[in-house]
DOLUMRO-697242 format. One record per residue: x, y, z of N, C-alpha, C in turn; residue in one letter. Coordinates in steps of 0.02 Angstrom, whole numbers, padded with zeros to 5 digits, always signed. Atoms other than C-alpha are relative to their C-alpha. Layout:
<pts>
XYZXYZXYZA
...
</pts>
This chain:
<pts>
-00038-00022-00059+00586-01205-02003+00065-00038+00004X
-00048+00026-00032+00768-01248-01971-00009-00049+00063X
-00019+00046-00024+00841-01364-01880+00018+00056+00077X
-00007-00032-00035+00918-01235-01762-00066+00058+00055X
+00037-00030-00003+00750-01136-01746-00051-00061+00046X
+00029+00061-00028+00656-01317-01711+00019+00004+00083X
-00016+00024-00078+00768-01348-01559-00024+00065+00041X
-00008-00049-00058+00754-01183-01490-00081-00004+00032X
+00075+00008-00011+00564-01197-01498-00018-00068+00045X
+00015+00068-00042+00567-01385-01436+00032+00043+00085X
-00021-00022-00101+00664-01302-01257-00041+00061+00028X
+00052-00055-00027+00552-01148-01256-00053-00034+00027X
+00038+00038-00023+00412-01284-01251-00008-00037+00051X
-00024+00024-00070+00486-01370-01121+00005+00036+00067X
+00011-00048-00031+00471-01242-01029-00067+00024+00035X
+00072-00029+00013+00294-01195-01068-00050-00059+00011X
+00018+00047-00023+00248-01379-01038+00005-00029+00096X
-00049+00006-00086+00349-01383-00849-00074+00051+00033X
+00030-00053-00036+00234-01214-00815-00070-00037+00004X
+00060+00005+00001+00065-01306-00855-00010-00066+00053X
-00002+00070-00050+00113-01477-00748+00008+00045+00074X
-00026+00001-00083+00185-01382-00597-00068+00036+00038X
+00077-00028-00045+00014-01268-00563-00036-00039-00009X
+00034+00048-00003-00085-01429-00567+00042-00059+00053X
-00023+00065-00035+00020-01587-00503+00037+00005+00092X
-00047-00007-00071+00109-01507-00340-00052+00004+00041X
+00084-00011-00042-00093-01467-00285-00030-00062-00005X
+00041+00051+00030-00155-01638-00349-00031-00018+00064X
+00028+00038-00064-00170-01724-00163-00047+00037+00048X
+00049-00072-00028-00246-01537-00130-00073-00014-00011X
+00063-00008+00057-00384-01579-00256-00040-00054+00032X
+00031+00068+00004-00397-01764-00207-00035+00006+00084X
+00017-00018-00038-00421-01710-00029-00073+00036+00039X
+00065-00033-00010-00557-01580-00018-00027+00020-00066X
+00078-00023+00040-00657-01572-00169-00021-00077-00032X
+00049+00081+00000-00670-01768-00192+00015-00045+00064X
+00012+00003-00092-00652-01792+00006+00037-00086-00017X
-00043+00041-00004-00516-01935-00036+00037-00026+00069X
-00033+00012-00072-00446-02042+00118+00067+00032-00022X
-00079-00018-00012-00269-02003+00167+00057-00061-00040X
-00035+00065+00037-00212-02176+00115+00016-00018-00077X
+00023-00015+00084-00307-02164-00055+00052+00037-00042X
-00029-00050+00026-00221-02014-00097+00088-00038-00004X
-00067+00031+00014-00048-02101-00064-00015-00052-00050X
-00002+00060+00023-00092-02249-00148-00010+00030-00071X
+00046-00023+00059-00167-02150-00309+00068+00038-00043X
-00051-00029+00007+00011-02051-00301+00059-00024+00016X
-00071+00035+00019+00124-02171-00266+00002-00036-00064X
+00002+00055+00058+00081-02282-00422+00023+00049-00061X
-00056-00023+00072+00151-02136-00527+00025-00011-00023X
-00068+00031+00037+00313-02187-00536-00004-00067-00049X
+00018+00034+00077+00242-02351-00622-00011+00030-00046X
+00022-00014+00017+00150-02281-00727+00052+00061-00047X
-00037-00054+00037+00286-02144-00777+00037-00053-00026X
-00025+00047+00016+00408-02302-00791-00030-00022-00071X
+00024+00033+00062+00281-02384-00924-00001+00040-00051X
+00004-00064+00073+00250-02219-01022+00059+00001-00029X
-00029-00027+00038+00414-02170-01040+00047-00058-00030X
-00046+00042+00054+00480-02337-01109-00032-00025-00069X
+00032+00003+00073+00342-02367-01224-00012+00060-00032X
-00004-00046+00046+00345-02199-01282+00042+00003-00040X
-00071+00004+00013+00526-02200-01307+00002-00060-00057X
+00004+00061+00025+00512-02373-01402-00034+00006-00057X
+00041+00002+00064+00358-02314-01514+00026+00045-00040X
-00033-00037+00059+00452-02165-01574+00050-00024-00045X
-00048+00019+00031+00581-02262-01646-00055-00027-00065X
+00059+00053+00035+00422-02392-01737-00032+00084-00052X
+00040-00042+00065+00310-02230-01807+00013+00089-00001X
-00032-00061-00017+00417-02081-01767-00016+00057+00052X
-00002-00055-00059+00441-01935-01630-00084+00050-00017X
+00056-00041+00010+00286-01835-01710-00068-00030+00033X
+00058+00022-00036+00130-01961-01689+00012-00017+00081X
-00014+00038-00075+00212-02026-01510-00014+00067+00041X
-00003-00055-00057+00222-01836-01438-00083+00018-00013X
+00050-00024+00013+00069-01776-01524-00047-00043+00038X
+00016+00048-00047-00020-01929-01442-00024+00013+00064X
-00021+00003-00085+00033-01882-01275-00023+00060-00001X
+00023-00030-00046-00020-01727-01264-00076+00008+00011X
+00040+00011+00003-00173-01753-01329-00049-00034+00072X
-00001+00017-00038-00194-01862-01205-00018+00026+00056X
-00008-00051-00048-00128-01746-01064-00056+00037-00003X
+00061-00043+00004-00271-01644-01111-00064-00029+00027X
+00045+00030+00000-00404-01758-01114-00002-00029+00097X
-00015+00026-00081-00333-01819-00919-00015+00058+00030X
+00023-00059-00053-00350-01637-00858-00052+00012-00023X
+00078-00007+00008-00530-01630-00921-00034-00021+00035X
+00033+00028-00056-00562-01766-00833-00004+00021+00089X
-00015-00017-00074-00498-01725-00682-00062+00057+00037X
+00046-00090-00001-00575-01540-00711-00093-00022+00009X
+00053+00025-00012-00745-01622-00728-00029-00091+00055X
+00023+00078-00032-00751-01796-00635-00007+00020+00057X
+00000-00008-00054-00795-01815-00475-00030-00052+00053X
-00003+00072-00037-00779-01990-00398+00082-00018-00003X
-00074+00040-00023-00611-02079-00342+00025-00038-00078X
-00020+00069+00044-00606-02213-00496+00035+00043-00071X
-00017-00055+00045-00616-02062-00611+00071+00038+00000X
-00070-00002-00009-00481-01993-00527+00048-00026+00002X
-00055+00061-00028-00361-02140-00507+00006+00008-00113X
-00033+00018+00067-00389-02168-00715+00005+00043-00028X
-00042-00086+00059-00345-01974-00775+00068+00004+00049X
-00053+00005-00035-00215-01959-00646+00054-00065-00045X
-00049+00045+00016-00128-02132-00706+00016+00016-00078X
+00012-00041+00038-00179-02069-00883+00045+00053-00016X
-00049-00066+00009-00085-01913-00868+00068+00001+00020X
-00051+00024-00021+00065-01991-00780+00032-00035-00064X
-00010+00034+00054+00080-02106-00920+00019+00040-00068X
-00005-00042+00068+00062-01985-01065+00060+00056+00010X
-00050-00054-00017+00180-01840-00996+00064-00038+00017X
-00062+00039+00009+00316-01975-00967+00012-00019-00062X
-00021+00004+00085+00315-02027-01135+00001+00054-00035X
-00004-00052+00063+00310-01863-01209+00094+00013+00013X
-00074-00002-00017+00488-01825-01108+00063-00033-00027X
-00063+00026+00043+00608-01941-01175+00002+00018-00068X
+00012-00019+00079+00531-01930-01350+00026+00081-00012X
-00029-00069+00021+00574-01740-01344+00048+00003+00018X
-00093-00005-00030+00745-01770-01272+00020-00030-00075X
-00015+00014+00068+00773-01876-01446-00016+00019-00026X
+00008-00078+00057+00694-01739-01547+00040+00020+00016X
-00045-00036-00014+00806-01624-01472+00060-00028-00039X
-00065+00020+00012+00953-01734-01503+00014-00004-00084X
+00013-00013+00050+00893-01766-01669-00007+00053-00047X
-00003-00077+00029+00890-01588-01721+00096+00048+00005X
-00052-00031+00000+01057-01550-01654+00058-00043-00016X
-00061+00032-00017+01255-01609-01680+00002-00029+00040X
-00025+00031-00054+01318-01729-01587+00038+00048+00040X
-00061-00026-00056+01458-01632-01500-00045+00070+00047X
+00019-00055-00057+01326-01494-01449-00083-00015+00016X
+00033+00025-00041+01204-01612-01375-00012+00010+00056X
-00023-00004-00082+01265-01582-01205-00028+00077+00006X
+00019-00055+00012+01231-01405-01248-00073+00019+00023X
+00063-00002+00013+01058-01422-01296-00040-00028+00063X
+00055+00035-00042+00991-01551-01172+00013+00046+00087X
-00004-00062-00050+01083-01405-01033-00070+00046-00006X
+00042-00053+00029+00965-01285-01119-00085-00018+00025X
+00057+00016+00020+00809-01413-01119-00022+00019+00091X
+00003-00009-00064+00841-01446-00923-00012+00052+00029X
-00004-00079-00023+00865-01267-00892-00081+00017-00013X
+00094-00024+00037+00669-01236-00971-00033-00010+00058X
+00063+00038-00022+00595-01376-00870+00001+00040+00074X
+00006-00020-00046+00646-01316-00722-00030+00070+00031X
+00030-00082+00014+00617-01129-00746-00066-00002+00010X
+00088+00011+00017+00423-01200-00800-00011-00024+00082X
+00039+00004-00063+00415-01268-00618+00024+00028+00054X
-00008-00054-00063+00501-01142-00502-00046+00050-00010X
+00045-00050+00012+00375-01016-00575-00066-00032+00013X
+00083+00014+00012+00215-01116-00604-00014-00001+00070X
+00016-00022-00078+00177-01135-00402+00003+00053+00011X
-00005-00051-00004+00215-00987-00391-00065+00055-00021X
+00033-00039+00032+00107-00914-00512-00074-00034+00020X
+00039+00044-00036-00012-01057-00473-00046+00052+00058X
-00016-00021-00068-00014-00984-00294-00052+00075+00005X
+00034-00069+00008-00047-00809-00330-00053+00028-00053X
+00054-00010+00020-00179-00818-00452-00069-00055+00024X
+00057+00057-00042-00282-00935-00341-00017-00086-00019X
-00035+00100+00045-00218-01126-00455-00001-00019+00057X
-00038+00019-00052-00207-01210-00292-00050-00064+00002X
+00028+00058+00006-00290-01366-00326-00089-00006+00011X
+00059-00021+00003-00462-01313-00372-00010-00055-00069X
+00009+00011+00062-00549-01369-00543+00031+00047-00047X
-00010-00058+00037-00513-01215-00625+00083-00023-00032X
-00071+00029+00042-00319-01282-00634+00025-00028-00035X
+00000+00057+00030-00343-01425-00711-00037+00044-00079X
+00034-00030+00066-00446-01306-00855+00068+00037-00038X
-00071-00028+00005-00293-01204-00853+00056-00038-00040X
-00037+00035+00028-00172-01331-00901-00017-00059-00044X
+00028+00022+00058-00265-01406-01031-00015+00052-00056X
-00036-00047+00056-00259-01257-01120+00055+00024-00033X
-00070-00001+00032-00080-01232-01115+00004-00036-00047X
-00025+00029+00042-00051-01380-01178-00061-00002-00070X
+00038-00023+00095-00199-01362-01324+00052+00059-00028X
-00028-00020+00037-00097-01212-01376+00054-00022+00000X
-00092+00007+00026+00087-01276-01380-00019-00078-00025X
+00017+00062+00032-00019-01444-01481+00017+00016-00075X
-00008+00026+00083+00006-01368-01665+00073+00031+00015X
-00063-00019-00035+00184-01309-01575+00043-00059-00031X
-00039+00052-00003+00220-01490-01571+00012-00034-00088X
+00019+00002+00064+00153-01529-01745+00046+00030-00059X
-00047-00016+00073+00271-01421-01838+00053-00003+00016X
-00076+00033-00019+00427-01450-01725+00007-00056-00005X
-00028+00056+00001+00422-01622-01742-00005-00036-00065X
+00030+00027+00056+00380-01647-01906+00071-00017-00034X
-00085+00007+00045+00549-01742-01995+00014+00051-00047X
-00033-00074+00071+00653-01647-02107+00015-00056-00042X
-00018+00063+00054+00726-01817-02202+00033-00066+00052X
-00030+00066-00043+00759-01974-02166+00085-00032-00022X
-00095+00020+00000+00955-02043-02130-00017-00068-00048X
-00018+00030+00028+01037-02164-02231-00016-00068+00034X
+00011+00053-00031+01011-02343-02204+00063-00021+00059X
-00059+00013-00040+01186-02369-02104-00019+00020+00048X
+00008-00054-00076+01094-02251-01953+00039+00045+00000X
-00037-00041-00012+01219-02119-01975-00049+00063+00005X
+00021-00054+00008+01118-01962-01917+00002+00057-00002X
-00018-00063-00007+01133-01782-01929-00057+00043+00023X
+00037-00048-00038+01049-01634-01874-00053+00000-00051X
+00069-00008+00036+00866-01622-01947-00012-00078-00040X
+00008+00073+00057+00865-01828-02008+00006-00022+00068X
+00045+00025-00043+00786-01944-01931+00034-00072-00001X
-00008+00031+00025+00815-02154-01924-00060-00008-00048X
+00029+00039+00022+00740-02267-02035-00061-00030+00048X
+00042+00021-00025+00561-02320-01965-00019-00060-00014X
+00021+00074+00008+00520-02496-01909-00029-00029+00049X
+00087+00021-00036+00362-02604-01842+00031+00029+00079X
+00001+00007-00085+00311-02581-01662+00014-00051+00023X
+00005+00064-00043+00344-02748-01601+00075+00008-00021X
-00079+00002+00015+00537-02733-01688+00035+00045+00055X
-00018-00036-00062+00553-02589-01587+00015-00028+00072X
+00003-00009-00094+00488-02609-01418+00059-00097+00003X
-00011+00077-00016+00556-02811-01455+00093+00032+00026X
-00084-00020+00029+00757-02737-01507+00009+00043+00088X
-00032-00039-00071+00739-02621-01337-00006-00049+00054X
+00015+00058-00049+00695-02750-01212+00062-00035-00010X
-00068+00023-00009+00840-02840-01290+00060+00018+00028X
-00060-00048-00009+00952-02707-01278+00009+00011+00077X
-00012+00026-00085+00926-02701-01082+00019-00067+00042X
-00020+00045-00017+00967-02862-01085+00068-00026+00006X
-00040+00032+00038+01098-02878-01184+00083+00062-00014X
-00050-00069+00014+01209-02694-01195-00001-00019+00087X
-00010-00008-00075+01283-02704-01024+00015+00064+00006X
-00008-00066-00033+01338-02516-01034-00065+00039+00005X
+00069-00009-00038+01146-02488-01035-00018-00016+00067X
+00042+00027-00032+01105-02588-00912+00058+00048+00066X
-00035-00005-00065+01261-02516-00803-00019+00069+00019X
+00025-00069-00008+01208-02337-00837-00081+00002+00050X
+00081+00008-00032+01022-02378-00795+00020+00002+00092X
-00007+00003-00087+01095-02441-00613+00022+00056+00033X
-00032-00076-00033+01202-02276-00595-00060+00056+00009X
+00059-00060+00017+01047-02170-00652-00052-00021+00073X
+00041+00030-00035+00945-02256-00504+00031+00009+00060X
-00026-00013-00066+01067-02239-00381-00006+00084+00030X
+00007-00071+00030+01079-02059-00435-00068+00042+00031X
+00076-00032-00020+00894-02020-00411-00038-00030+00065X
+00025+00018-00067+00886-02106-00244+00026+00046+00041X
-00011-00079-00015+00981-01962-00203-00032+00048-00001X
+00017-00089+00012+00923-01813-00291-00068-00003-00001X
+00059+00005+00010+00745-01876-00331-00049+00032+00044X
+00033-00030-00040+00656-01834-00176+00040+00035+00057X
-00020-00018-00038+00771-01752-00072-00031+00036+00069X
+00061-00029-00036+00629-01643+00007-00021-00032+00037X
+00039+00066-00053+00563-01795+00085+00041-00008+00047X
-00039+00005-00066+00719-01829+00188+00008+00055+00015X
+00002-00058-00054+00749-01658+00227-00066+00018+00048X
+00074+00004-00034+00559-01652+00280+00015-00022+00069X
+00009+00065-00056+00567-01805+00379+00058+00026+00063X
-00069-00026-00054+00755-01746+00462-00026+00070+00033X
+00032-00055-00035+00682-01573+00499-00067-00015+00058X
+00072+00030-00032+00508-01639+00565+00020-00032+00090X
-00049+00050-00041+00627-01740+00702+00046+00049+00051X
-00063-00021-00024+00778-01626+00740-00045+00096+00008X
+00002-00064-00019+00695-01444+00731-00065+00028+00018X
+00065-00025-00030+00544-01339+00804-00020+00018-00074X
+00020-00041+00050+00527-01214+00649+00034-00054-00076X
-00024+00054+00039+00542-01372+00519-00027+00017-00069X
+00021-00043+00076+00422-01285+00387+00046+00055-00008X
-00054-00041+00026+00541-01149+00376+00052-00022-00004X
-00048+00015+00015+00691-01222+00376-00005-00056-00071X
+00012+00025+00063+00637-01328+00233-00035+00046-00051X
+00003-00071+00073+00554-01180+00130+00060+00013-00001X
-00071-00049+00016+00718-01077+00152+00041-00062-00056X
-00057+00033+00016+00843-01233+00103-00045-00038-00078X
+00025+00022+00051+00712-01296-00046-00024+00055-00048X
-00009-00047+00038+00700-01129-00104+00088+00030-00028X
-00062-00027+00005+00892-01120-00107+00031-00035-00060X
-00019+00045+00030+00882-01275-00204-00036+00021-00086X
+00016-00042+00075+00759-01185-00357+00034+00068-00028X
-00034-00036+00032+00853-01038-00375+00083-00021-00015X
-00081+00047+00029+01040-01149-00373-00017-00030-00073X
+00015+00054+00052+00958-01247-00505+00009+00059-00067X
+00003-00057+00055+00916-01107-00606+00063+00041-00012X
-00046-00064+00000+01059-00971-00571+00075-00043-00037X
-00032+00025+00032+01178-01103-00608+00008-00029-00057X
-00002+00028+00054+01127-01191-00740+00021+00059-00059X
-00011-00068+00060+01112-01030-00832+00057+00003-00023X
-00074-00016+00023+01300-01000-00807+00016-00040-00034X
-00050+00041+00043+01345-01174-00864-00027-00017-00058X
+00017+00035+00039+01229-01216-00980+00039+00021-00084X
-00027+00004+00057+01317-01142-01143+00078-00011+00017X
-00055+00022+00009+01482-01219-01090-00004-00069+00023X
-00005+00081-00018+01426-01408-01061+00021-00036-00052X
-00026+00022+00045+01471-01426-01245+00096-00024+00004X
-00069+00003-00026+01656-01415-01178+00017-00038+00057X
-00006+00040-00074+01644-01523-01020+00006-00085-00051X
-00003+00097+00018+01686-01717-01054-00041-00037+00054X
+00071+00041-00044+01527-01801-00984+00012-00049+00051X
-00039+00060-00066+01613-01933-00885+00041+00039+00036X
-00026-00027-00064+01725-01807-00796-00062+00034+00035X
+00066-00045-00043+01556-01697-00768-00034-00049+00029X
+00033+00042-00011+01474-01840-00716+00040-00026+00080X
-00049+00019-00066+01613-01893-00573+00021+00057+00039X
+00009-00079-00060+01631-01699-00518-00068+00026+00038X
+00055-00003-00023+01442-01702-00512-00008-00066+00060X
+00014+00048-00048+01425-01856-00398+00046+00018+00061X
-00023-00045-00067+01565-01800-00281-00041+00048+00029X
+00033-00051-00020+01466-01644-00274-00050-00005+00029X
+00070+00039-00040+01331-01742-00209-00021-00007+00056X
+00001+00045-00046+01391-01847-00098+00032+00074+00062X
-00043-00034-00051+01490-01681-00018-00051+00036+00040X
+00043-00038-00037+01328-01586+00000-00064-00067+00039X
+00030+00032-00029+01237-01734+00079+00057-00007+00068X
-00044-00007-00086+01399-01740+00214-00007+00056+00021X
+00027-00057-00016+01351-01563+00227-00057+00015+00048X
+00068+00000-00034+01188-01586+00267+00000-00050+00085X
-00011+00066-00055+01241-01735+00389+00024+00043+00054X
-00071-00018-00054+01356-01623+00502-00048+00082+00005X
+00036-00066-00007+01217-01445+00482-00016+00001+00061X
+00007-00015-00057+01192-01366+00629-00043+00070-00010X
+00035-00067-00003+01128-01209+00580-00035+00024-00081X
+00031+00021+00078+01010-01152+00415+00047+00025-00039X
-00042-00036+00051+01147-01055+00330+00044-00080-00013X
-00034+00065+00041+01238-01241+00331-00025-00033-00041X
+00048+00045+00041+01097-01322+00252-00023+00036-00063X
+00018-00038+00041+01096-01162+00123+00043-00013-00039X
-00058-00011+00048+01263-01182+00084+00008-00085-00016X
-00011+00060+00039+01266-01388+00075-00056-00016-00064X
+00037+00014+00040+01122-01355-00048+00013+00006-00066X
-00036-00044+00067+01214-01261-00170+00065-00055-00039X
-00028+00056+00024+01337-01398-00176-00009-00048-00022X
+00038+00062+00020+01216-01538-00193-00038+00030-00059X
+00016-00022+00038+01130-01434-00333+00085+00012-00042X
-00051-00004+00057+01305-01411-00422+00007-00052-00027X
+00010+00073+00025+01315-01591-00424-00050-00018-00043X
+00063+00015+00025+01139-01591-00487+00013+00033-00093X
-00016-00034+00073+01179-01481-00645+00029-00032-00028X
-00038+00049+00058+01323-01565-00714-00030-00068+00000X
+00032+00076+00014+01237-01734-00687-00035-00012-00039X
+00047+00027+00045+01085-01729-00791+00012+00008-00060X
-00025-00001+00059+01151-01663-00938+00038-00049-00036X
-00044+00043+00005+01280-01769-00940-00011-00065-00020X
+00045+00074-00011+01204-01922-00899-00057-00025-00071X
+00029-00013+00099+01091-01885-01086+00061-00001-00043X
-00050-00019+00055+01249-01866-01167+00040-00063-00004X
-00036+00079-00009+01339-02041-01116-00069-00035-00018X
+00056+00055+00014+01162-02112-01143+00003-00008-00095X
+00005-00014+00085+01143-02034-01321+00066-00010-00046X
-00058+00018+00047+01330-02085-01377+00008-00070-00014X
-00005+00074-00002+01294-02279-01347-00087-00043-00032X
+00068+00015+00058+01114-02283-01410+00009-00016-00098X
+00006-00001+00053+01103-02342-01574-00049+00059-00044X
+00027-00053+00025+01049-02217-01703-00097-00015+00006X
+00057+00010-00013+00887-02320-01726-00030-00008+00050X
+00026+00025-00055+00859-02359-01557+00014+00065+00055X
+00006-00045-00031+00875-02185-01465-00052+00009+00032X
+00075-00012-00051+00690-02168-01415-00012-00063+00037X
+00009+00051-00057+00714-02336-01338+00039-00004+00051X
-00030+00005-00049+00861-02313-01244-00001+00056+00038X
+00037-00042-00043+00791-02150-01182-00041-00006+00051X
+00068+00044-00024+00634-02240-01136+00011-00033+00058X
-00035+00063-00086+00741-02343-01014+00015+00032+00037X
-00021-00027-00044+00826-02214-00944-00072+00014+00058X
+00048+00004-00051+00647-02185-00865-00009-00045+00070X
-00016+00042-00041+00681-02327-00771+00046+00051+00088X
-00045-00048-00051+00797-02217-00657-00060+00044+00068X
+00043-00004-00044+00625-02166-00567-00020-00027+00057X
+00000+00058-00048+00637-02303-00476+00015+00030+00078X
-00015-00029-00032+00734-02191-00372-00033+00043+00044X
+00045-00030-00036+00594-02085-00316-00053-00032+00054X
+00041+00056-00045+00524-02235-00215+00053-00020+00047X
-00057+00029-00036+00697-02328-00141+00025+00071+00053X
-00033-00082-00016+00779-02125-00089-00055+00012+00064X
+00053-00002-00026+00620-02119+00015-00020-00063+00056X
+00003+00074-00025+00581-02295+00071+00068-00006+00062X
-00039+00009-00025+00750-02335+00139+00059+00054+00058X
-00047-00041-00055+00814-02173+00204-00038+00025+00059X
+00060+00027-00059+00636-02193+00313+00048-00035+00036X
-00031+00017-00055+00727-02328+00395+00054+00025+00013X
-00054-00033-00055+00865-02268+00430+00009+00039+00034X
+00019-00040-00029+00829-02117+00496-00034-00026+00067X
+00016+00024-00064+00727-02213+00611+00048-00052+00028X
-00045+00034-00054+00862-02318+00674+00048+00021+00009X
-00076-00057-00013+01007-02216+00670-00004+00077+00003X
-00023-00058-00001+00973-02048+00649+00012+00036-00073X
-00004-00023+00051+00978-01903+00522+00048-00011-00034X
-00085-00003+00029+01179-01904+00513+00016-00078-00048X
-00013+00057+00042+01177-02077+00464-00027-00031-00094X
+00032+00010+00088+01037-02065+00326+00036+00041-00031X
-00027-00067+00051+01115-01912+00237+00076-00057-00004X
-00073+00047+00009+01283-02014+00246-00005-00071-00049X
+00011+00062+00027+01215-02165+00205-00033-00014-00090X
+00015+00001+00077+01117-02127+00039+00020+00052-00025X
-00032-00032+00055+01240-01998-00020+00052-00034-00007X
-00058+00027+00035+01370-02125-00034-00029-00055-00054X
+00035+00025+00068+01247-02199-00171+00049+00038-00067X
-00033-00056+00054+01323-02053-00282+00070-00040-00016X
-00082+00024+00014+01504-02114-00263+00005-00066-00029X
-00002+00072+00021+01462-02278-00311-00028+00009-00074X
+00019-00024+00052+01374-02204-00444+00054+00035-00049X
-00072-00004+00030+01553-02127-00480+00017-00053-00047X
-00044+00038+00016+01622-02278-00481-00043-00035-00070X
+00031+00031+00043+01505-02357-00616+00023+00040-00056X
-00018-00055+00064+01514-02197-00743+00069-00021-00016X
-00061+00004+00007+01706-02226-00729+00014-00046-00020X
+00007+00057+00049+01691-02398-00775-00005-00006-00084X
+00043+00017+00054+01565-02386-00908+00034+00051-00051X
-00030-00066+00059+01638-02206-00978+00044-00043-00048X
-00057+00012+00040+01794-02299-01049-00027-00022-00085X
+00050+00027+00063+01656-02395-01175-00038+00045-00050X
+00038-00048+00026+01571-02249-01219+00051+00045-00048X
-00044-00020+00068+01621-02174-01407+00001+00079+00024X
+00007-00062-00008+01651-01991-01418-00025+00029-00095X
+00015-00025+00050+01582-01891-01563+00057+00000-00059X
-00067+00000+00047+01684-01908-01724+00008+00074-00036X
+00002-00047+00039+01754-01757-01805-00032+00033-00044X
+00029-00031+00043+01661-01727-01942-00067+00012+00029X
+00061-00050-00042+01507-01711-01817+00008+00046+00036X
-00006-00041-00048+01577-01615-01706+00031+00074-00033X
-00029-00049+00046+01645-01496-01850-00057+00031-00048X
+00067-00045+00032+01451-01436-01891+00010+00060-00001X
-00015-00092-00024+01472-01237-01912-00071+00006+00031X
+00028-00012-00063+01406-01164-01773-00066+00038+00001X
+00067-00027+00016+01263-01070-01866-00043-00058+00000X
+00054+00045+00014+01177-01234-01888-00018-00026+00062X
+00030+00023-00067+01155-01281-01696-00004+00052+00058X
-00014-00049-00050+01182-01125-01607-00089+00053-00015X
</pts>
């Protein structure tokens, strides 16, 4: 199989992976609730420790693919993934649940980065930006539908779901097997190209060389802080609109369906448009038009009065959202070392962090000031998040000619 054929299959997968997580994980607290009669507390406590747990996966995933390559690390994981919704599907005590749950958190974070450096690994540099548009565009697709579908074939946090999405992923398992399988390995210098791989070396060199590298690459470490600020934003947004609706309006479940449904089809309808022209965007300007775009639809939201405002600051805060993530892979993947890509992927996981702080902090404030102030207050995270990219961009290489001069049959 090509190189071109590979990727397309790695983002179809991505796709087909998104659909089997979202009719399972959005029901999980459904599951933990009434069919293993879980406290209320439990259930937070069992589901907040994700974000660890995604944190650890996706840096030692990221880290081992570099040590024994992208194939055993994904294959691994989903394996894995499987074996966690079995459990789930059959267990039926708390402890059980706490270690497939963390289990499956763990394994499905490490499969993510590792297939973001497949991806990258399969394609040109210059139409990276392209591709990881394309990958994003999948995942999301896989979870505006799966609830959905979830929903209306009766998935709603039963056992039966958990059977469900352990089949997916058994069939897209010999999927992974022949997309990830190297094509050749790069030269010792790390120079890579599309279908070549690095040079493979121990696990402890690895995970040791990435640990450094957060130490020691400050445009890592500065990106990492932007990526964090970033997802204290966008990460849970739902939660503060929740919380601000819950407060300020009678009809608070509808006004949050309408404006979080405005936010899965923006995601989608747009991306679509941009995604085969992100190859043409310069990642650091998309990256500083996306954070404005952020911060404008969070002053949006700050100043709503009515739901068509909160429809239309969504669309803005989702424009921001598009050019950002792509982007944000594309400044990561130009400063990674060739060998060290699945580790500095791995880190970017780190940026989850965000799904705890975005939450946490715009709690208080909300309670001491008011909605206008939280929406104000953690969308000028973004701008600061500007200001970092703008910094750090200057450091960041751009693709050299002769990569960016691949003919277009070989990545398209």
């Amino acid at each position: 199989m090509s190189s071109p054929a590979r990727a397309r299959t790695l983002v179809t997968g991505s796709a087909i992976m998104s659909l089997g997580n979202s009719i399972t994980v959005p029901f999980l607290a459904i599951y933990l609730r009434t069919e293993l009669h879980v406290s209320i507390s439990t259930v937070g406590l069992l589901l907040g420790c994700a974000i660890l747990f995604a944190i650890i996966g996706g840096f030692l995933g990221g880290a081992l693919s570099d040590s024994i390559g992208r194939r055993p690390v994904m294959v691994a994981a989903i394996l894995v993934v499987i074996a966690s919704f079995a459990g789930l599907a059959i267990g039926g005590d708390v402890v059980t649940a706490f270690v497939c749950t963390a289990t499956l958190t763990t394994a499905s974070s490490s499969f993510s980065p590792v297939a973001k450096v497949l991806l990258s690994d399969l394609v040109a540099p210059a139409d990276r930006p392209r591709w990881f548009s394309y990958q994003y565009l999948a995942i999301n697709a896989g979870y505006a539908i799966g609830p959905l579908l979830g929903t209306a074939v009766g998935l709603t946090g039963d056992r039966t779901s958990f059977v469900v999405a352990a089949g997916i992923y058994a069939l897209y398992l010999p999927v992974v097997v022949m997309v990830a399988a190297p094509a050749r390995t790069a030269p010792a210098d790390g120079n890579t190209g599309p279908g070549m791989v690095p040079m493979p070396q121990g696990w402890c060199t690895a995970l040791r060389r990435t640990v450094l590298a957060l130490v020691t690459d400050r445009r890592l470490a500065w990106l990492l802080i932007a990526a964090i600020l970033l997802e204290t934003v966008h990460n849970k947004i739902s939660v503060l609109l929740a919380q601000h609706f819950a407060g300020s309006a009678a009809n608070s479940a509808y006004l949050l369906g309408a404006v979080m449904t405005t936010n899965a089809v923006a995601v989608i309808g747009l991306q679509t448009v941009l995604a085969r022209h992100m190859s043409r965007f310069d990642p650091l300007r998309a990256m500083t038009a996306g954070g404005v775009l952020t911060f404008a639809g969070m002053a949006g939201f700050a100043v709503s009065a009515q739901l068509w405002h909160y429809v239309a600051a969504m669309v803005v805060f989702t424009l921001g959202e598009v050019l950002i993530v792509p982007s944000e892979f594309t400044l990561l993947d130009r400063i990674a070392p060739a060998d060290l890509r699945g580790g500095y992927f791995g880190a970017q996981t780190l940026s989850q962090l965000g799904g705890f702080t975005g939450p946490y902090f715009g709690s208080l404030i909300l309670s001491a000031y008011g909605g206008t102030a939280m929406f104000l207050a953690i969308g000028s995270l973004a701008l600061v998040s500007v200001v970092i990219y703008v910094f750090v961009g200057r450091q960041v290489p751009t693709p050299s000619p002769v990569a960016a001069g691949t003919p277009r049959g070989e990545t398209s």
